[in-house]
Structures are given as C-alpha cells and as structure tokens.
C-alpha positions as CSV (number, residue, x, y, z in Angstrom):
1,X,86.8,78.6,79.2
2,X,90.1,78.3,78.1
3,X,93.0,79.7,80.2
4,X,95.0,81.6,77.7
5,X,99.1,82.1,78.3
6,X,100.3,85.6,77.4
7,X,104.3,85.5,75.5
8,X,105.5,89.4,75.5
9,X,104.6,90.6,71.9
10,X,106.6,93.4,72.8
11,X,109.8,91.6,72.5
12,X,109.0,90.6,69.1
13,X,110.1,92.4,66.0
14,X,108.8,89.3,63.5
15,X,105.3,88.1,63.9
16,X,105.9,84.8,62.8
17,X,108.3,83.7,65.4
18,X,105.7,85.2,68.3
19,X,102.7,83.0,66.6
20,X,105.4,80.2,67.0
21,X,106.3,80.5,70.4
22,X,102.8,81.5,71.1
23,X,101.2,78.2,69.9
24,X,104.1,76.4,71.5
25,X,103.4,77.7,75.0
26,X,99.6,77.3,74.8
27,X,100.0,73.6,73.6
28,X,102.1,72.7,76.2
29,X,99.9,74.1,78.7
30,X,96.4,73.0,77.2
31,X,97.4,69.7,74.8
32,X,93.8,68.6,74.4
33,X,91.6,72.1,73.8
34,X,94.1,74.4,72.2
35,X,94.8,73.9,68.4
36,X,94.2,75.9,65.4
37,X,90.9,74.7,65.0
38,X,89.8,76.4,68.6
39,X,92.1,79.8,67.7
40,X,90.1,79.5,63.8
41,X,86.7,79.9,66.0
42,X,87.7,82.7,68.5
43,X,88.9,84.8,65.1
44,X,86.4,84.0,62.8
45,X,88.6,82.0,60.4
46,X,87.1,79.4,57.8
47,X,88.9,76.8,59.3
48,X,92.2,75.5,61.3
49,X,93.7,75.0,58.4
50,X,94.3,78.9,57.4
51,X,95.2,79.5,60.9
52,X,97.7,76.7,60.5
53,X,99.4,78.2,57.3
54,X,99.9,81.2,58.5
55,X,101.2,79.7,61.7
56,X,103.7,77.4,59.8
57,X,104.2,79.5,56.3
58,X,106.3,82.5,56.1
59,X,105.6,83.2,53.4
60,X,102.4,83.7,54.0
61,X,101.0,87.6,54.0
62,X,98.7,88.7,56.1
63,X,95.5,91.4,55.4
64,X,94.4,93.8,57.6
65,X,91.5,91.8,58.2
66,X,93.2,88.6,59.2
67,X,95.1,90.7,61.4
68,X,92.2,91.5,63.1
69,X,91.0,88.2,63.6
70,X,94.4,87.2,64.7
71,X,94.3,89.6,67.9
72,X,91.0,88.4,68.4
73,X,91.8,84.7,68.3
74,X,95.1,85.5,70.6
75,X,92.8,87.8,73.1
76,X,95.1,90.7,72.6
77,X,94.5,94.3,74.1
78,X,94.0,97.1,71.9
79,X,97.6,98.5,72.1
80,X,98.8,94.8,71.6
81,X,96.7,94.7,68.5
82,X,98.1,97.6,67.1
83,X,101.5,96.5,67.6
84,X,101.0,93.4,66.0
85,X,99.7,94.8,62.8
86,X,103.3,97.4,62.9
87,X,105.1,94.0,62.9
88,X,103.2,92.2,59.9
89,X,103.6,95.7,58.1
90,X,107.2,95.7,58.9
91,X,107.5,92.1,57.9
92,X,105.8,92.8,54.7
93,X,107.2,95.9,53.8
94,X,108.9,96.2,50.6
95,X,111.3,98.9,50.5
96,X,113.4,100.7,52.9
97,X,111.4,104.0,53.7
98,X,108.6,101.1,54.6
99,X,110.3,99.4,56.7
100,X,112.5,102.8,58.5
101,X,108.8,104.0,58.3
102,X,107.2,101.3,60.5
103,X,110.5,100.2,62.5
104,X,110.0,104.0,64.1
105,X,106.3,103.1,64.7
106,X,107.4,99.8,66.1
107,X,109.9,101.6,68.6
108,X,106.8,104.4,69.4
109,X,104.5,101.7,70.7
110,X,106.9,100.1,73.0
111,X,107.8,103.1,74.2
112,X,104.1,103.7,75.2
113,X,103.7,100.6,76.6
114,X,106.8,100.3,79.1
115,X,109.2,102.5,80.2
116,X,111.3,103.6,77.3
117,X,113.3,101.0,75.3
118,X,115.3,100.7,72.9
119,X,114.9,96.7,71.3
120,X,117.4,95.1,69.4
121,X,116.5,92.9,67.2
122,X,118.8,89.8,65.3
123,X,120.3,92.2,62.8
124,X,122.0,94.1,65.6
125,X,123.4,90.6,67.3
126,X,127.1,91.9,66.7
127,X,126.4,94.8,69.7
128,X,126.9,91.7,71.5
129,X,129.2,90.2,70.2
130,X,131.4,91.4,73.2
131,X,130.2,92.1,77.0
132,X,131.9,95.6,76.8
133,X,129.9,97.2,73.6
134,X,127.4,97.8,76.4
135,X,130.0,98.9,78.7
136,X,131.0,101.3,76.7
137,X,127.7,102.6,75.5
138,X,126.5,103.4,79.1
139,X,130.0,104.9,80.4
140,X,129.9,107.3,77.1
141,X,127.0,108.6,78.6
142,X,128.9,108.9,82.5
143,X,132.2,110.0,81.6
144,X,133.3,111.4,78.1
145,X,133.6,115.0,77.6
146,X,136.6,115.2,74.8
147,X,137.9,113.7,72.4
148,X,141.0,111.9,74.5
149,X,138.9,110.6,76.7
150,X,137.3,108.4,75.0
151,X,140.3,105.9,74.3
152,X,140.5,105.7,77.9
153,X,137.3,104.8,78.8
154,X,138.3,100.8,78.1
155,X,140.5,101.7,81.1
156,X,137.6,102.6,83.4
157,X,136.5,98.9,83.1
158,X,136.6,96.0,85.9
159,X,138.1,93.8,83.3
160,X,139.8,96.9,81.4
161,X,140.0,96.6,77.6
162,X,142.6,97.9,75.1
163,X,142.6,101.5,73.6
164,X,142.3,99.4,70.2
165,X,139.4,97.6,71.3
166,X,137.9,100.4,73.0
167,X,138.1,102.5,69.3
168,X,136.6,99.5,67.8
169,X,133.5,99.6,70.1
170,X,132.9,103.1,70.0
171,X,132.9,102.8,66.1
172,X,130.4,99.7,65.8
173,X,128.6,101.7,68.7
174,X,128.7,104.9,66.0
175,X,127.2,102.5,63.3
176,X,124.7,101.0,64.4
177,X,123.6,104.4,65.6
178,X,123.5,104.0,69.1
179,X,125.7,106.7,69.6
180,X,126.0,109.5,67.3
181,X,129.2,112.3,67.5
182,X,128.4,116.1,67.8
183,X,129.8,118.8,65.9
184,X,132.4,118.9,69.2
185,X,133.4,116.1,68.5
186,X,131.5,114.6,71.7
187,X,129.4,111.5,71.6
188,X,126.3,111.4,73.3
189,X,123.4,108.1,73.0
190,X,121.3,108.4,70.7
191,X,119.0,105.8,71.5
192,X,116.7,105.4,74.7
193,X,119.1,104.5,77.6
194,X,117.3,101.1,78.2
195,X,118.0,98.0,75.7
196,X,115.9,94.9,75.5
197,X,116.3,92.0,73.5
198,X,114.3,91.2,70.8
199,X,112.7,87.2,70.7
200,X,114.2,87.3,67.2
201,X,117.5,86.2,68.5
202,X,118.3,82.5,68.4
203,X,118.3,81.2,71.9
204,X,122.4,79.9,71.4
205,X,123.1,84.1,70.8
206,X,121.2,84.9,73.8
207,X,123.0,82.3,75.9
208,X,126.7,83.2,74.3
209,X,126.2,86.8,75.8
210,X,124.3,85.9,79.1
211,X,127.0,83.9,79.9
212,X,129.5,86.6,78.9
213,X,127.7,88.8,81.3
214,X,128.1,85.8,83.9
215,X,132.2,86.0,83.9
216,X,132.1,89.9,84.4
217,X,129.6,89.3,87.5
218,X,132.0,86.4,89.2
219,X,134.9,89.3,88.7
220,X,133.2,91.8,89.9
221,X,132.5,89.7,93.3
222,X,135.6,87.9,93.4
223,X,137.4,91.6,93.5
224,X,136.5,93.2,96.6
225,X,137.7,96.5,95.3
226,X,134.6,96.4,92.8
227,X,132.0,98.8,94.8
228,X,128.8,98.3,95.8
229,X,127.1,94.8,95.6
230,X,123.6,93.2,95.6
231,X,123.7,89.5,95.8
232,X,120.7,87.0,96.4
233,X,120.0,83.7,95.9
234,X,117.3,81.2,96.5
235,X,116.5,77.6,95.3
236,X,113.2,76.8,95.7
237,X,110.3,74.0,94.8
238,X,107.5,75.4,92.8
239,X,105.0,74.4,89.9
240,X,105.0,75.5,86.0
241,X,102.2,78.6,87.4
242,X,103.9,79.6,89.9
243,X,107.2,80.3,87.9
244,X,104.7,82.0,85.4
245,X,103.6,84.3,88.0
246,X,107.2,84.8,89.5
247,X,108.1,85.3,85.7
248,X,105.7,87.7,85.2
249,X,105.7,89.6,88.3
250,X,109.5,90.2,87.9
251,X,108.9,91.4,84.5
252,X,106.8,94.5,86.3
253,X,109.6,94.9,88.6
254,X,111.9,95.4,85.7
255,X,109.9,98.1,84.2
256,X,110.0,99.8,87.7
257,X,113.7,99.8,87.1
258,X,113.9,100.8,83.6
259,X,111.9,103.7,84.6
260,X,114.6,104.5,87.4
261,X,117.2,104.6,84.3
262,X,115.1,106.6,81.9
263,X,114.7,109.4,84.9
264,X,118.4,109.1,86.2
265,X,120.3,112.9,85.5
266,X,123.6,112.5,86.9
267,X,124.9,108.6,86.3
268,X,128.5,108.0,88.0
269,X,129.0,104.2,87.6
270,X,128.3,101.5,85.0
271,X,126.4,98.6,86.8
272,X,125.1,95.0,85.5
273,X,121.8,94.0,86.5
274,X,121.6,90.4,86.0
275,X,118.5,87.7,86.3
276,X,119.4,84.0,86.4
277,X,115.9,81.9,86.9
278,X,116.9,78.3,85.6
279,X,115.7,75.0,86.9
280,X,118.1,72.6,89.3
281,X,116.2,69.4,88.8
282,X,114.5,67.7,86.2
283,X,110.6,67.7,86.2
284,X,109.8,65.7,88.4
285,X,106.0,64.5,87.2
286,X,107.5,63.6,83.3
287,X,109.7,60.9,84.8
C-alpha cells in the first residue's frame, strides 16, 4: 500500500496551489507508483487524465462531487474534507458576499482544528512588508491605553522605529483590519492573537521577512540589555523521514504554544519565536 505524505491543507487558502505541492511531495517520495492515474483510481475518476487537468488547469472548476472524490483520492479526514470544499468555494466564488461568506467559514474551520489563528494569505503580503507591523500589532495589545501612547510605542522597540513610521503601521494595521479603534479612541486586535502564513505566499516573500525576523534576533542577542533569552542549536545527520517526523512533531509543539498565546490575560513583553530547520550539506545519495 502506498505510503501517502500529508502537506498542511490548513495553510492553504487556494486549492490549486495545495494539489501542486501535494503531487510534488508525493512524487518525490514515490516516483514509480504515485501519478494521476493511481490518485484517478483511489477517487473514482474516469481517468488520470481529469485528475491531471484539474491538477495543472486553473481554470478548471470543481463540483461538489469531484470534490469528494478528491478527499478520497488525497485520504483526507472528515474535517480536512470539509475544508477543502470552503477553499474550492472560495476559489470559485463570484462576488464579494461569496467570497466574505466563505473566507469566515474558512477562518471557522481552522479555528477548530488548531489553536486559534488567524492566516494571512498573499493579498495581505504588505503586513510584512516590515518586521515591526507585527511588533506593533502584539504591543497594541500590551501597552496602549490612550491616544498619546500609541506614537510612542515605535519607541518601546529593540530596534526603535520613528513616530512617523510607527503612525504608518498602526494605520495599515487599522486597514487590513487587524486592529480596529473604539469609540475611545483605543485600539484593541481584532483578529485572533496568533497569525500563520498562508502556502499562498511565493517562497521569495516568505524568505524576505524570515530573514527580516533573522536581523532583529542577532540584535536582540548581541544586546545584552534585551531580556530574557532562549537559544539552542544543533546540527545533526538525519534521513528525508526523519526530518518529516521532526517537521511534523514540531508542528504539534507549535500548536501547544499557540494555545499558550490564545489563553495568555496579562501579556508584558513582545517576544519573537523563531524556527530555522535548513540543511548544511548537500544530499549526500544524489551526488
């Protein structure tokens, strides 16, 4: 029986990018058995050739039905199924209430799967545009309580930022509506405190702010004025399955920790929580 590799549909917002990267890991891990032919057969398609065009073609719609047969093919759980018909709806929809409609359903079913999370998908790519948009976001929740304030809170960064970039922040925070101003004046989040992004992104956006985040962290060690620190490394020599597992078991931890942050009541302190998992050597056994 064919050993299956699961990619996170969870971090998807577009269905045909996850049926990409899906067949792509699969392949690369089973070259001779898995093809479209073999996923055609577990769904109950006519052929591979369907399965292929709605691989490959997006402009391909999908039915309720080949949904279906889809989840089946891909050996999806129930809740995974479900999710993947909100994203071909969402891909599909045709007008705004559709898609605000089935963007909040979306959001719902992540929410019931993990710890709650907020995912931002490609549209939203200018939240990082800049390391301290998310700065920002978390210490409006800490700190703010009127209206001066929040001009300083640039300030109350490692690597402080100007009052006029601060304003600017707190404004593209405002619309894209992950904060939202009360009738005090105050801002408060109006999201779920925990972001993930979405497998939409192209992997150059993801890399410009990783490595953002990666010139903040050698700051904040280099100054030893920063606070509290938690620093580990380790190189080690390990096979494609075993940095699966590692992969996989790390993404559990991290919804141990976004739980932590959903619960927390009284944050004091902005903190980055970084992962850096890359290879050092070439692979060895392609050489």
């Amino acid at each position: 029986m064919l050993n299956l590799i699961k990619v996170d549909i969870y971090k998807y917002s577009k269905f045909h990018k996850y049926l990409r990267d899906y067949y792509k890991e699969n392949k690369s891990a089973n070259p001779a058995t898995f093809s479209y032919g073999f996923l055609a057969r577990e769904g109950g398609f006519s052929g591979g050739a369907i399965v292929s065009r709605i691989f490959n073609n997006e402009n391909t719609t999908l039915s309720t039905i080949h949904c279906l047969q889809l989840s089946n093919a891909l050996g999806h759980s129930e809740q995974e199924a479900e999710y993947f018909r909100c994203i071909v709806a969402l891909s599909q929809a045709s007008h705004e209430k559709e898609i605000h409609f089935f963007e909040k359903m979306r959001q719902r079913i992540i929410n019931r799967n993990d710890a709650k999370i907020q995912m931002i998908d490609k549209d939203r790519k200018e939240y990082y545009s800049e390391w301290y948009h998310s700065a920002i976001r978390a210490l409006i929740d800490i700190f703010a309580q009127s209206k001066e304030e929040y001009v300083r809170l640039g300030s109350k960064l490692l690597l402080p930022i100007t009052k006029s970039q601060t304003k600017k922040s707190i404004a593209l925070l405002e619309r894209l509506g992950f904060v939202e101003k009360g009738s005090d004046g105050i801002y408060t989040i109006s999201t779920e405190k925990n972001i993930k992004t979405s497998d939409d992104f192209l992997p150059d956006d993801k890399k410009r702010f990783h490595l953002q985040y990666m010139k903040v962290a050698e700051h904040a060690l280099t100054d030893n004025a920063s606070g509290p620190q938690k620093v580990s490394s380790h190189v080690i020599g390990i096979s494609r399955k075993t940095y699966e597992k590692i992969c996989s078991d790390t993404d559990e931890f991290k919804n141990k920790i976004n739980t932590l942050v959903e619960d927390e009541e009284k944050p004091d302190r902005a903190y980055l929580y970084q992962l850096i998992f890359v290879p050092l050597s070439k692979d060895i056994k392609t050489e």
